[in-house]
C-alpha positions in Angstrom: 0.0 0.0 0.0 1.1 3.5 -0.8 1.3 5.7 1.7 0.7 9.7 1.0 2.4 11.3 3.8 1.6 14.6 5.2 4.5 16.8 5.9 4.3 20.5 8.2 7.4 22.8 7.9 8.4 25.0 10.9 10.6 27.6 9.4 13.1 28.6 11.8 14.9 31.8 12.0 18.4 30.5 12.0 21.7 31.7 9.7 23.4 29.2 8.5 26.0 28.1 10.6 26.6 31.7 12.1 29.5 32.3 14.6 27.6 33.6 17.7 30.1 33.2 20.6 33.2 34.7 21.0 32.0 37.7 19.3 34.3 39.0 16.4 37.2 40.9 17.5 36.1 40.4 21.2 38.7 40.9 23.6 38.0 38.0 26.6 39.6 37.9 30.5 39.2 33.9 30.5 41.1 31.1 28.6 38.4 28.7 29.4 36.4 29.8 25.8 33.1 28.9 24.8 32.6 28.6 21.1 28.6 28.8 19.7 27.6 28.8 16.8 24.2 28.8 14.4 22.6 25.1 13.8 22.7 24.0 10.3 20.3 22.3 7.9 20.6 18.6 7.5 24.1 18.6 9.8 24.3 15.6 11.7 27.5 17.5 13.2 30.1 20.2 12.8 33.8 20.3 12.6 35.7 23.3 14.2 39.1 24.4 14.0 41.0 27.2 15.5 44.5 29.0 15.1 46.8 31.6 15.5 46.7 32.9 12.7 44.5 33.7 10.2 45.3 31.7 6.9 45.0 28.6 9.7 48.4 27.6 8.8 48.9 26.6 12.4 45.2 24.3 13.4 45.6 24.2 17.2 42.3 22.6 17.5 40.3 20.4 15.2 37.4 18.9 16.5 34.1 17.5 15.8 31.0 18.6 17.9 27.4 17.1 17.7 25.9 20.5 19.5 26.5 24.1 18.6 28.8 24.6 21.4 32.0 23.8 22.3 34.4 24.8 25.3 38.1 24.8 25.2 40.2 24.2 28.2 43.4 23.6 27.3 44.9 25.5 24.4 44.0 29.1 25.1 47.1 31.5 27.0 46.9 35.0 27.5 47.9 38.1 25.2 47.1 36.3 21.8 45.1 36.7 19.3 43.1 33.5 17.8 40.8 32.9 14.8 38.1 30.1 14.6 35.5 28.6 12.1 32.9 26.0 11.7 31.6 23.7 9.1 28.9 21.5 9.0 29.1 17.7 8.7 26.2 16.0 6.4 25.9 12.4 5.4 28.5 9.7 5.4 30.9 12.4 6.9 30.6 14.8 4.1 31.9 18.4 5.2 29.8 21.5 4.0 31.6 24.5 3.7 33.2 27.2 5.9 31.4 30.2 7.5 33.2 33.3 7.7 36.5 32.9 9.7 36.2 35.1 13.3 38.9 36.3 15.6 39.3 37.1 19.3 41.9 38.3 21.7 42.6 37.4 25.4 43.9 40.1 27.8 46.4 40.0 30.3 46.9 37.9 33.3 46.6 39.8 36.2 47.6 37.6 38.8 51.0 35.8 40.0 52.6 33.9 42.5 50.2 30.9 43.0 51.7 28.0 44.7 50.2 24.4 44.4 51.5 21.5 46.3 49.3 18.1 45.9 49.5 15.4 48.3 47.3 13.0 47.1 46.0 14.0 43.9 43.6 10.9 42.9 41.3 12.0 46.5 40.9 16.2 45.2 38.3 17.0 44.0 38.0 18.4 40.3 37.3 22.1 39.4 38.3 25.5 39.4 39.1 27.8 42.4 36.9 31.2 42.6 38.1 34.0 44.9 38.0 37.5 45.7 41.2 39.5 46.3 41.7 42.3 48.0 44.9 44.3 47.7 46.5 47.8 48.8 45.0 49.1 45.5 41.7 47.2 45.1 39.5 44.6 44.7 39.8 41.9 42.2 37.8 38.7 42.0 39.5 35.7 40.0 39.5 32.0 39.1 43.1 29.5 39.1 43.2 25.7 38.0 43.9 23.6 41.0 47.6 24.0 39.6 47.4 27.5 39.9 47.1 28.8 36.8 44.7 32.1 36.3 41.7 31.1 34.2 39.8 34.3 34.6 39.4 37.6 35.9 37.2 41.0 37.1 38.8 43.6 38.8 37.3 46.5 40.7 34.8 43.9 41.5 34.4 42.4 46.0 33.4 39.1 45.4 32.0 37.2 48.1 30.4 34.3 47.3 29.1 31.4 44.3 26.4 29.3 44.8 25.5 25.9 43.2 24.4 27.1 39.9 27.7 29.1 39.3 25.9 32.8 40.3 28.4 35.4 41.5 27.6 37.6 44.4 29.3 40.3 45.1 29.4 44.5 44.6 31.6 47.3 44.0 32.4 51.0 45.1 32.6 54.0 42.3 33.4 57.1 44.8 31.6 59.6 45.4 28.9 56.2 44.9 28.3 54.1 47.9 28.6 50.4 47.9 26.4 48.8 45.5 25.9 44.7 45.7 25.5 43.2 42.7 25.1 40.4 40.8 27.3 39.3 38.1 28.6 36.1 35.8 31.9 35.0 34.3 31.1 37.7 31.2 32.1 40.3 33.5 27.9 41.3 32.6 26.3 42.8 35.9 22.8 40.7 36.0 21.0 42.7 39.2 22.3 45.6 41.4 20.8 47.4 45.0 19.4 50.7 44.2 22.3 52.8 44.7 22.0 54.2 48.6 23.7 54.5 51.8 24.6 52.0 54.2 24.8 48.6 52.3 27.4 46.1 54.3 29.7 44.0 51.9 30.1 41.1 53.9 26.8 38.7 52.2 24.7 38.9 49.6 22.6 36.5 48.0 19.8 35.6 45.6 17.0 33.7 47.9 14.9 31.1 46.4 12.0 33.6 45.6 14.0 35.0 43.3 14.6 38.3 45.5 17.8 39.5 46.9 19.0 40.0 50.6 22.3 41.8 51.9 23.0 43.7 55.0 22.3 46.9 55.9 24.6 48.9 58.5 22.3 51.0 60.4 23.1 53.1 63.7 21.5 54.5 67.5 23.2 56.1 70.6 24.4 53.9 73.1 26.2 53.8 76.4 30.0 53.1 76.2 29.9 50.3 78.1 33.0 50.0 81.4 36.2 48.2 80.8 39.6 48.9 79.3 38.9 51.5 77.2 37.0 53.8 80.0 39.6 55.7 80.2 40.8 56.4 76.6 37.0 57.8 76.0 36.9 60.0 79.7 39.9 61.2 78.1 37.9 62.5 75.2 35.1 64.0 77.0 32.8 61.2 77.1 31.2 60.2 80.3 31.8 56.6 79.3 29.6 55.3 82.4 27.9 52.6 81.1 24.4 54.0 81.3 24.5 57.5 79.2 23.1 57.2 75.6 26.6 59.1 74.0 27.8 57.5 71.5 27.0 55.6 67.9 26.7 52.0 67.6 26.5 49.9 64.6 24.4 47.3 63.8 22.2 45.5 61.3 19.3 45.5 59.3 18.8 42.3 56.7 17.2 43.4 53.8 15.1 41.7 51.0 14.9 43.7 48.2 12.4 42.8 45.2 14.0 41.1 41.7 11.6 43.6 39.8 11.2 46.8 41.6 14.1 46.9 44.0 12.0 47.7 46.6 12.3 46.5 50.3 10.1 44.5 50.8 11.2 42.4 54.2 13.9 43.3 56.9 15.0 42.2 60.4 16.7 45.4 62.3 19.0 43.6 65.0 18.3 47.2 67.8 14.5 45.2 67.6 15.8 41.8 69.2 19.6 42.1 71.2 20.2 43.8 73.7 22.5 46.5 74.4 23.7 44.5 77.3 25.5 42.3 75.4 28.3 43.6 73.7 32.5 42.1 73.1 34.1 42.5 76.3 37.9 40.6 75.5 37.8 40.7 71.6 38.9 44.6 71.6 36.1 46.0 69.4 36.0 48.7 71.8 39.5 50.0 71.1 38.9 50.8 68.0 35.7 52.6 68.4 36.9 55.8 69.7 39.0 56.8 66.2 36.2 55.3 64.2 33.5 57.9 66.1 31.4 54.8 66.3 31.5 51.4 68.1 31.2 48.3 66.1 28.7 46.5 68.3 27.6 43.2 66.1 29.7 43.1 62.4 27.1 40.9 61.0 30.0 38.8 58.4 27.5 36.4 57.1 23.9 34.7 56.9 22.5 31.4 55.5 18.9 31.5 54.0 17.6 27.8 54.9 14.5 27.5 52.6 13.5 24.2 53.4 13.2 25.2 56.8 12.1 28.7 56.1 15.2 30.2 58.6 18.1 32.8 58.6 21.3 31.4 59.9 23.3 34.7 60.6 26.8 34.8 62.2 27.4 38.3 64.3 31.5 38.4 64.6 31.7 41.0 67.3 29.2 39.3 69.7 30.8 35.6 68.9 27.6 34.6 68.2 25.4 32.8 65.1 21.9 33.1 65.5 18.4 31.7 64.0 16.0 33.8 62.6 12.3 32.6 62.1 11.4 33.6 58.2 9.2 35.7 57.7 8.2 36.1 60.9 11.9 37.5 62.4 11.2 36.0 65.7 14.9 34.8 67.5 14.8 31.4 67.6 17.9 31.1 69.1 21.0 32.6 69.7 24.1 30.2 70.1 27.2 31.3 71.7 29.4 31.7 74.7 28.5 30.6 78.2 26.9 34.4 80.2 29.7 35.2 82.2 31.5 36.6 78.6 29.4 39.6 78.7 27.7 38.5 75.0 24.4 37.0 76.1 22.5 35.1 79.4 20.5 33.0 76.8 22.7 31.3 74.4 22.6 28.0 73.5 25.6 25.7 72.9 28.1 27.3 75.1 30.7 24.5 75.5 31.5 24.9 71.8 33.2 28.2 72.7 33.9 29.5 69.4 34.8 33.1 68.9 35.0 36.0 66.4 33.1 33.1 63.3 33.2 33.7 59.9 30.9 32.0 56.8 27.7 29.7 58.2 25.8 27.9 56.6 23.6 24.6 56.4 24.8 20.9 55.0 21.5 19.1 52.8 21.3 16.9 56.2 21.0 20.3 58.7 24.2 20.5 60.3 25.7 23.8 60.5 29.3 24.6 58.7 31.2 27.3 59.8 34.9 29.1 60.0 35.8 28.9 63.9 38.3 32.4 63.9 39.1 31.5 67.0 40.4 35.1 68.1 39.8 34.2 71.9 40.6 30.4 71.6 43.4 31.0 74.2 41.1 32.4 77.1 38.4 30.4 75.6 39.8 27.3 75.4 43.6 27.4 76.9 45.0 26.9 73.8 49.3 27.9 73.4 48.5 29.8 70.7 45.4 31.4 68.8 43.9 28.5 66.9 41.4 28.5 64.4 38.8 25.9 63.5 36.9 24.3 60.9 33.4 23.5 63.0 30.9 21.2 61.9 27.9 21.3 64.5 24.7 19.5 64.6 21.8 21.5 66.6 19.8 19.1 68.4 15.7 20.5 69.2 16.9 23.9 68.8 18.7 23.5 72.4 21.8 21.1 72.5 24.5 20.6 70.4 26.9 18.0 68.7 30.5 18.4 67.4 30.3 16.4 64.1 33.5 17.2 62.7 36.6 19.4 63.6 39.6 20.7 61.6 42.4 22.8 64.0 44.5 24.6 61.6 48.6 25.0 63.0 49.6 28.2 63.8 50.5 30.1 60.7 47.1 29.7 59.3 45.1 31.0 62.4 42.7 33.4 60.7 42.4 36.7 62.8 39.8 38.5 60.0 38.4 36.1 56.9 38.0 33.2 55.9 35.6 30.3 54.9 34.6 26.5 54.3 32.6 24.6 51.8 32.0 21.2 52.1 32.6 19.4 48.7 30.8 16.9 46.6 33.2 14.2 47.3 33.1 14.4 51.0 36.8 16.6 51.6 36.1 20.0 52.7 37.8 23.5 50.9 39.3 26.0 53.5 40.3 29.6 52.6 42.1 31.4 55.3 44.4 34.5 55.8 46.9 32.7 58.3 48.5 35.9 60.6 50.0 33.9 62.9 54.0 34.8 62.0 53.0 38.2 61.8 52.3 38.3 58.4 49.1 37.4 56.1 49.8 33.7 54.7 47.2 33.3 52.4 46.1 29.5 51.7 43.8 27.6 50.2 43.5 23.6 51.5 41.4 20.2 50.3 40.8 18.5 53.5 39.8 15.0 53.9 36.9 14.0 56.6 40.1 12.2 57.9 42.2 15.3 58.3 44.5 14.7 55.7 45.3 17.6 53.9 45.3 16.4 49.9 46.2 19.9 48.3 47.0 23.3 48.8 47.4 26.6 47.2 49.4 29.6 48.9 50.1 33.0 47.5 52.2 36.0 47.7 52.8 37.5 51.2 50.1 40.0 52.6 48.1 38.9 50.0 44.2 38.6 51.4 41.5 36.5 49.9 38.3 36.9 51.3 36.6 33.9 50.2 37.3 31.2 48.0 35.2 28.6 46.8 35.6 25.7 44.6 33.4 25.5 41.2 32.8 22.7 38.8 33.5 24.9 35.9 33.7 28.5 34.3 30.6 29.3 31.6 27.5 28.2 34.4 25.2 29.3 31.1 27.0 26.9 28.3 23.8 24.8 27.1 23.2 24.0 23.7 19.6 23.2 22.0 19.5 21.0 18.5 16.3 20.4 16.8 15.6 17.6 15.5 14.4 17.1 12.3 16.2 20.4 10.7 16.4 20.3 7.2 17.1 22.1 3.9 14.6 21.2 0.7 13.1 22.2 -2.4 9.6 22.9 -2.2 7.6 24.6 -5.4 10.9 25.7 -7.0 11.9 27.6 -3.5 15.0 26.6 -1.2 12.9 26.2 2.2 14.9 25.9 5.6 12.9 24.3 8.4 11.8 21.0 10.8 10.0 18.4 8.6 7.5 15.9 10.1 6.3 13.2 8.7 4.4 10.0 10.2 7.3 8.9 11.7 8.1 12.0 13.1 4.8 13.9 14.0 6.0 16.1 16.8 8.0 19.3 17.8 11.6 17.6 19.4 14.6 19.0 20.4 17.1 18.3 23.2 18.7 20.9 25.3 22.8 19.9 26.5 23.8 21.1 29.5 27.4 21.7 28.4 28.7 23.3 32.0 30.2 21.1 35.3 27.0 22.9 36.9 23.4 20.6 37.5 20.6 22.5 37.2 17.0 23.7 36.0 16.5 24.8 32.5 13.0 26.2 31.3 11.6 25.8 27.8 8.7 28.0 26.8 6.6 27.2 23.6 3.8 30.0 22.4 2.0 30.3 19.2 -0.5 32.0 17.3 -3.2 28.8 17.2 -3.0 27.3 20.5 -1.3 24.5 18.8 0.9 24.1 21.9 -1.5 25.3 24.6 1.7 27.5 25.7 3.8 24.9 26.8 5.9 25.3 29.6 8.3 23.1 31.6 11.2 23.0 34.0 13.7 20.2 33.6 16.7 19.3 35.5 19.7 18.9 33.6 22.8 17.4 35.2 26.3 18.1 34.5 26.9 17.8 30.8 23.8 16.0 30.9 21.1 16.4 28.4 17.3 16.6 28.3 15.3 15.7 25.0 11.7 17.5 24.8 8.9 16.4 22.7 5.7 18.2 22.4 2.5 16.9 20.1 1.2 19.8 18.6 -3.0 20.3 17.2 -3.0 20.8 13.9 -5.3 21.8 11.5 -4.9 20.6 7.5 -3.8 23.4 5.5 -3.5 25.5 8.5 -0.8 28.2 8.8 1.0 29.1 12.1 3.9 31.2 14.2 5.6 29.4 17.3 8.1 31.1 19.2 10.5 28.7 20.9 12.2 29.7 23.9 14.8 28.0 26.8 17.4 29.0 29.1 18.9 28.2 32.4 16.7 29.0 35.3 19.4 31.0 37.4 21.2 32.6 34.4 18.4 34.5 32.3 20.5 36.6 30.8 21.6 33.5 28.3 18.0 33.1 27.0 17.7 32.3 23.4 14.9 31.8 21.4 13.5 31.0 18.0 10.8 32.3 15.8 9.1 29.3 13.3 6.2 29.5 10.9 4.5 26.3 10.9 2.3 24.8 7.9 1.4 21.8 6.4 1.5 20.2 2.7 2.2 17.0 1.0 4.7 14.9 0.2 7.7 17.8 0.3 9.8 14.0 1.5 9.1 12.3 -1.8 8.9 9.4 0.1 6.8 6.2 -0.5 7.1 2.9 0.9 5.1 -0.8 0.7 4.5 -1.4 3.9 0.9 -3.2 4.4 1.7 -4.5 8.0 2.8 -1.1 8.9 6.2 -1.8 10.4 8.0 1.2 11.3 11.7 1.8 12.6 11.6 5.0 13.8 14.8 7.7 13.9 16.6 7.4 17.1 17.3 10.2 19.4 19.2 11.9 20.3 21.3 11.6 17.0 24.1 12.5 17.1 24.5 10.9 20.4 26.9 10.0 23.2 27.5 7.5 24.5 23.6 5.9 25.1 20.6 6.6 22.2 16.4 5.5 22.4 15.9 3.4 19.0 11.7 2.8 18.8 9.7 0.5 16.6 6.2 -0.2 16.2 4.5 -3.3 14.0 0.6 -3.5 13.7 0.8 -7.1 13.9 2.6 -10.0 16.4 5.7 -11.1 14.1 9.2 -12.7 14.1 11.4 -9.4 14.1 15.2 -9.0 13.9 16.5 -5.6 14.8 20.3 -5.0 14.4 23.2 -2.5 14.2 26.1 -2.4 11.6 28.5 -0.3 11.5 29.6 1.5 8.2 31.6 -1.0 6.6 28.2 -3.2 6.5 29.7 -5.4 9.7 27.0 -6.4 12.6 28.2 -4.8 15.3 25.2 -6.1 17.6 22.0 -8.0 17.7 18.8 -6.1 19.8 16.1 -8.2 18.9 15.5 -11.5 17.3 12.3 -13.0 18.8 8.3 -12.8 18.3 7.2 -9.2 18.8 3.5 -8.5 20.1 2.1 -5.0 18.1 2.4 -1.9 19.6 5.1 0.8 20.1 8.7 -0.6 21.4 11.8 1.2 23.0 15.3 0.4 23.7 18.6 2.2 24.3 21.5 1.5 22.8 25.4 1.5 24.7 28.0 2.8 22.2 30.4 3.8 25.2 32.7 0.8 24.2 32.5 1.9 20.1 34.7 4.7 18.3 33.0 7.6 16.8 31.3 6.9 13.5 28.3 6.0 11.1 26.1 3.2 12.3 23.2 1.8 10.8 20.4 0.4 13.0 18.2 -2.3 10.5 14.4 -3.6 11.2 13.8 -6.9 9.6 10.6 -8.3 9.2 10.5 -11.2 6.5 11.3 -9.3 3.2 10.4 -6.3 4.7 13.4 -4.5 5.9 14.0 -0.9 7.3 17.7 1.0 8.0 18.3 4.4 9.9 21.7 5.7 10.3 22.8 6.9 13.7 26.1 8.8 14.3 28.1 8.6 17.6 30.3 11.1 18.2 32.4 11.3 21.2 
């Protein structure tokens, strides 16, 4: 039986293999580049090449890529000048021509003196190192290999922190301009700022799960200047300085949410509502420093934790030695943890055996415990240490009202941390310390990989009197590499006109395409489908996508014979919006644009696999209308079986398999339905 096979054409907006990303004659502050180009009709892949120079006399990479984008690691150095182009791949490894040939430069390095040492290199984790650096003339945020070599760069920039889906946090100062947090991604692009205002604290700022922002917010009252010490020094001055007198300015802390779209305020907890005045640092020495600032520094809020599954605030106050819990949105106290009441910094504290002091970075593990930098500025009194000592503190809160010491790091004395410093605990288990060791009487900068064993696997050290704030370890640069490939893309002739677009047929009667996570980051991409005819209903979805993972959509779409239509196509990463792309199609239907006829009475269908170009694993379907003895095998392109998939009685209906080619080289396979005479091929291409 012949069949006559309807056929719809989505015309897609797309150049033909147009070089998107680097831009052309770009100058870039990263060596880790991300090449993207246009999709082409009928590719099943491309081949790119760059060099240094531009009659490619010199190919320093050659590769072939299934997706539109590809990210260098290895090749790139700084102060050059490189030129790239693609081709498409067609049929039986046939290469189209070359686009236009595009060039970029790469600045200098700014940084130096990096020193790696690795103990036990086959226990670090993999990834990049991101910090932020501040120096006697600046603020500079950067990222180093794990052997120290700079990757990328921002200066003028305080960074403070990266979460999970490779955001940066951060802000900058433009005088007369106050501080100004902001949001910002390895483009050096700045994706959200505060509304420029007084006040804003550098220490945290993050994006909460709401999609708002919260910082800190230094605000001020009179206060007494509490007795000790320092009485003098401020009588001296003309103070009263009797403990009781409202005379001078303290500083506290309001944390702020500000709206994503407005920039309004639209929550805050003011710490003047909920401490007391009472409680204040009475052997740290804040109080010292108070009288040539003209104002005391009563909490120095250095950093918070927004728990959402528990709906909490985890926020450490430096000054007070204390890390506190804050009901959201409510802002009740849930508890305040810290030292025991005869310290002067609280008569309610939970926890007081842990006796840390002067804390840096909190936050929460996935199982609740609380992670933290122990400063340790008053370990000696605190604890009778020989020497300062800081610790790495891993604490479990038991009902809100005990604690538990889970896990412990004491760093040796060079690397006690008077000011910064942080922890994150790592995928593999080991945990990744930053801290400004002062104890020789000098800053000794270090960064360490630390085993739940204690065993120190790697470290990184830098120039003396160098100071890195924070430093966190990151999967990979480009967060927002992702690639989408429609399926189905082709170039043909149609009433004497050359027609680009996605051709379905009744093998193929839906809208597919597959989105590649190309970063080391996991996380949620959205895909948006709209059109003029409610073809699509507005279809909407959030997938996960793991790290260089893939997802492949397919949507059914309403159609109406000789019906014409508009879809816009749209996807991006969740947490990096600024990477959004999108496509405009027409959509219409006519007949047999394929030419293609078959004798096929049982209707036995192989179907095209997908994804395709795949690797390593691809989803081959069939369907027969009737119960039959069925073969189903690949060949490779030489015409030799590589494997058999089915040989046995098949009931009717729709079937599905994948298919391993993770122990096969890259190539042209063929995957062949055989049903008595009636036999069916489709070529798949692995490309690894």
């Amino acid at each position: 039986m012949n069949h006559k096979l309807i056929v719809m054409i989505m015309f897609v907006s797309l150049c033909h293999a147009g070089l998107i990303r680097p831009g052309n004659g770009e100058e870039l502050h990263y060596i880790h580049v991300l090449f993207e180009w246009d999709q082409e009709p009928n590719a099943d892949a491309y081949n790119l090449q760059f060099s240094n120079s531009e009659s490619f006399s010199n190919i320093l990479l050659d590769v072939n890529e299934a997706t539109t984008v590809y990210v260098e690691k290895n090749i790139i150095s700084w102060e050059n000048t490189y030129y790239w182009r693609v081709r498409p791949i067609y049929d039986e490894n046939n290469y189209g021509e070359w686009n236009a040939t595009s060039y970029f430069t790469t600045g200098a390095s700014i940084f130096q003196n990096f020193n790696t040492t690795t103990f036990s290199g086959e226990l670090v984790e993999d990834g990049l190192i991101v910090f932020g650096q501040m120096n006697p003339y600046g603020y500079n945020a950067g990222v180093v290999d794990q052997n120290g070599n700079e990757v990328w760069h921002m200066e003028d920039i305080f960074f403070n922190s990266a979460n999970e889906y490779g955001q940066l946090f951060g802000g900058w100062r433009a005088p007369p301009l106050p501080y100004i947090a902001r949001e910002f991604n390895f483009k050096r692009d700045t994706v959200w700022y505060t509304p420029i205002g007084g006040g804003l604290d550098n220490h945290e700022f993050i994006q909460l799960p709401n999609g708002n922002y919260m910082t800190f917010i230094n605000v001020y009252e009179m206060g007494p200047i509490q007795r000790g010490s320092w009485t003098q020094s401020f009588q001296n001055a003309g103070y009263l300085a009797d403990g009781i007198t409202n005379e001078f300015p303290w500083r506290g802390h309001r944390i702020v949410e500000f709206d994503k779209d407005t920039k309004e305020q639209v929550w805050d907890w003011n710490a003047f509502d909920h401490f007391s005045m009472d409680d204040y640092d009475v052997y740290g020495g804040t109080w010292n420093y108070a009288l040539h600032k003209n104002w005391y520094d009563w909490l120095h809020g250095n950093a918070f934790y927004f728990d959402a599954e528990e709906s909490v605030i985890y926020v450490s106050f430096r000054s007070l030695s204390r890390i506190t819990k804050i009901a959201y949105p409510s802002g009740d106290v849930i508890w305040n943890m810290g030292l025991p009441e005869k310290y002067g910094t609280g008569d309610d504290n939970i926890c007081t055996d842990l006796l840390f002091s002067f804390q840096h970075h909190i936050q929460v593990l996935e199982n609740g415990d609380l992670l933290f930098f122990d400063n340790g500025n008053l370990s000696e009194m605190l604890l009778g240490d020989p020497y300062p000592t800081t610790r790495i503190r891993r604490i479990r809160v038991v009902d809100d009202s005990e604690c538990e010491t889970v896990w412990q790091y004491n760093l040796p004395l060079h690397l006690y941390a008077r000011a910064v410093g942080s922890v994150q605990h790592l995928d593999n288990g080991n945990y990744f310390v930053n801290t400004m060791g002062t104890g020789r009487g000098s800053n000794d900068f270090s960064n360490l990989e630390i085993t739940p064993n204690k065993e120190i696997l790697w470290e990184l050290t830098s120039e003396v009197n160098t100071i890195w704030y924070r430093s966190f370890k990151i999967p990979s640069l480009h967060p927002d590499a992702f690639a989408v490939v429609l399926d189905h893309y082709y170039n043909v002739e149609f009433a004497g006109d050359s027609i680009d677009g996605i051709i379905l047929d009744d093998r193929n009667p839906n809208l597919s395409f597959t989105i590649y996570n190309k970063s080391g980051f996991s996380q949620p991409y959205i895909y948006l489908v709209s059109d003029a005819n409610d073809w699509f209903n507005e279809s909407i979805d959030t997938v996960f996508i793991n790290a260089y993972g893939q997802h492949n959509v397919v949507l059914q779409p309403t159609v109406q014979s000789y019906s014409v239509n508009t879809v816009i196509l749209e996807y991006w990463p969740l947490h990096h919006e600024y990477a959004k792309k999108s496509m405009n199609m027409n959509i219409f239907q006519m007949y047999r644009i394929l030419s293609e006829e078959e004798n096929n009475p049982d209707d036995f269908i192989l179907f095209n696999n997908y994804p395709n170009p795949f690797n390593p694993i691809t989803t081959i379907r069939f369907s027969t209308g009737s119960s039959v003895q069925l073969t189903l095998q690949v060949f490779d392109i030489s015409g030799k079986l590589v494997e058999t998939l089915v040989d046995e009685p098949i009931s009717p209906g729709i079937h599905e398999l994948t298919w391993h080619g993770d122990k096969l080289p890259s190539g042209v396979y063929f995957v062949q339905l055989k049903v008595g005479s009636f036999v069916q091929s489709r070529k798949m291409v692995l490309l690894k």
